[in-house]
C-alpha positions in Angstrom: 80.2 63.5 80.5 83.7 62.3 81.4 83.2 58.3 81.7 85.6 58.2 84.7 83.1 60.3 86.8 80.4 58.0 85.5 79.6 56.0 88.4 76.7 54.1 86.7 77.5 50.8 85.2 75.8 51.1 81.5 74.9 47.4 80.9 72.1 46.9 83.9 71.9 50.6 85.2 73.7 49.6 88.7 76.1 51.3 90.7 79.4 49.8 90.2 80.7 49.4 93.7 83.9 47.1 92.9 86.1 50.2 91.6 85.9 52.1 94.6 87.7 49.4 96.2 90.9 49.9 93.4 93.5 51.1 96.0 95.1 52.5 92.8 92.2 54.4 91.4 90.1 55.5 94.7 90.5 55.5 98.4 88.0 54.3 100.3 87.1 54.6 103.7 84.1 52.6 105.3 82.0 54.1 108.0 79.8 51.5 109.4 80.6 47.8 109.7 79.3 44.5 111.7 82.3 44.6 114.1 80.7 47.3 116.4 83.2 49.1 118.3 86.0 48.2 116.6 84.4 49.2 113.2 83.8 52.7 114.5 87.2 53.2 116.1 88.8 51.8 112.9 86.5 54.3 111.5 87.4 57.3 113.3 90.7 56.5 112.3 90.0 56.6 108.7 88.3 60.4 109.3 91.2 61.1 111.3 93.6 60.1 108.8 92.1 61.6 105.4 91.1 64.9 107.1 94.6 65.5 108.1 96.6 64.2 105.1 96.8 66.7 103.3 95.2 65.3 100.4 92.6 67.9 99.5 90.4 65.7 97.4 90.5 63.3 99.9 89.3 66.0 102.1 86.5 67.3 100.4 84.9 63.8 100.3 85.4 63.6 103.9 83.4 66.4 104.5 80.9 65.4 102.4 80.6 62.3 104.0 80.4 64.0 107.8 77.7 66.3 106.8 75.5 64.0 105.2 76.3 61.6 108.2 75.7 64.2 110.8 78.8 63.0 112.2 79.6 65.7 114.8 79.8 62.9 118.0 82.3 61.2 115.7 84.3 64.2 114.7 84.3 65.3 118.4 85.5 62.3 119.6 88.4 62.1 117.2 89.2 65.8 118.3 89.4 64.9 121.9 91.1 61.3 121.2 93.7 62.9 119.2 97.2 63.7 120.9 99.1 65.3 118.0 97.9 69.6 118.2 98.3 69.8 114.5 96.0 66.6 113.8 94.1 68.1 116.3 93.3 71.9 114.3 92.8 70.1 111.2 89.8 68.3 112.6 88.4 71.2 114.7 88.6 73.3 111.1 86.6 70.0 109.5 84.3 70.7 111.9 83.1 74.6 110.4 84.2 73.4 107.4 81.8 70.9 107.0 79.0 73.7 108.1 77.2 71.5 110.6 76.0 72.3 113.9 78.0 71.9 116.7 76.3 74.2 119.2 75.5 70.9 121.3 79.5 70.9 122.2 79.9 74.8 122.7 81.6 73.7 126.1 84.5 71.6 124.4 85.1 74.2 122.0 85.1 76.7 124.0 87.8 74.9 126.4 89.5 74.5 123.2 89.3 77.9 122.2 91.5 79.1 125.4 94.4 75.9 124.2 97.8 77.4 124.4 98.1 76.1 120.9 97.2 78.7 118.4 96.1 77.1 115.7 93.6 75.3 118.0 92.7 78.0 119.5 92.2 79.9 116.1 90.0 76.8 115.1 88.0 76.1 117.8 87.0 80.0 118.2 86.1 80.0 114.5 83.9 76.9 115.6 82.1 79.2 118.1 81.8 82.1 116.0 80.0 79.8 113.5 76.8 78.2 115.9 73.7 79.9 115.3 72.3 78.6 118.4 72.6 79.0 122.5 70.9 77.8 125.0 70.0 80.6 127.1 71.1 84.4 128.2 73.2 82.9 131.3 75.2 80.4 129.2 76.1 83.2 127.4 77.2 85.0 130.2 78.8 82.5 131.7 80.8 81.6 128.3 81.9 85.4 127.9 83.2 85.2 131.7 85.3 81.9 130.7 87.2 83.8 127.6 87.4 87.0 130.0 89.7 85.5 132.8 91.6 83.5 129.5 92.2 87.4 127.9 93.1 89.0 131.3 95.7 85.7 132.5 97.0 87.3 129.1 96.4 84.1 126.7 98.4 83.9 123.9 95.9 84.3 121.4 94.3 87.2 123.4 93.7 89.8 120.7 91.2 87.1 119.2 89.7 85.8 122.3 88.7 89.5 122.8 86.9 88.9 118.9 85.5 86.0 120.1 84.3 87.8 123.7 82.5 90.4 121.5 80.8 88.1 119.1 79.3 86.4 121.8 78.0 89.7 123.3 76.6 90.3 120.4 74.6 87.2 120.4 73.4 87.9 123.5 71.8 91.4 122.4 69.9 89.1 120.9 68.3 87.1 123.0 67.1 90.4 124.9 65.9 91.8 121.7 64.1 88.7 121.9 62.7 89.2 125.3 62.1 92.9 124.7 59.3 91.4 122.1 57.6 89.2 124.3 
């Protein structure tokens, strides 16, 4: 095993914490602090800035550390905080990237699915094409209507609204399968 990887002090079996905080050797981004508010905003900043520097190790981590955070309020947040449209696709990819469920903000992404920017929109429809779950038959209805008037006002990323428009038919040929059963 390579030693560098070895993040278990050998002389009392401990995790050796101090190196992580080697601005040469690691970067380190804490997620929770004391300071409330400003902890968390200092924190979304930290997400904000390793998921779009480029940096894909950096990256990977971050992920990591959303999913086993369940961090999607967070990672929402940031999305809708950020002004810069290329910050902004980088975190709306982190968010199907990091393969949790977002179907509590189908509504955002769907607003952001119709964004004149179309690398947002190419993000945020991926997003919806990913989550497994919807509430019901009519929000599904009403979510096709939405991306309808955005493909017929002739939306610049039309061709895949019209992908995403099918998909969620599809899913809801589902929920009257389901109701076909019972």
């Amino acid at each position: 095993m390579n030693k560098d990887l070895d993040i278990i002090n050998d002389d009392n079996g401990e995790e050796d914490t101090d190196k992580y905080f080697d601005e040469q050797s690691y970067s380190t981004m804490i997620v929770a602090g004391e300071k409330g508010q400003q902890e968390k905003k200092k924190s979304l900043e930290d997400f904000v800035e390793h998921l779009t520097s480029g940096i894909n190790e950096d990256k990977t981590e971050v992920l990591k550390l959303l999913k086993e955070s369940n961090a999607q309020d967070a990672l929402v947040e940031a999305i809708l905080d950020v002004e810069n449209n290329k910050d902004r696709n980088l975190l709306i990819a982190a968010c199907w990237e990091s393969g949790l469920d977002f179907s509590k903000y189908v509504n955002v992404f769907l607003k952001l699915a119709i964004d004149k920017d179309l690398l947002v929109s190419l993000e945020a429809i991926t997003v919806v094409e990913n989550i497994e779950t919807y509430e019901s038959k009519e929000f599904l209805e009403t979510a096709i209507a939405f991306v309808g008037k955005a493909i017929d006002a002739k939306h610049p990323n039309h061709e895949m609204l019209h992908d995403l428009k099918l998909h969620l038919f599809e899913v809801m040929k589902g929920f009257d399968k389901v109701e076909e059963q019972n």
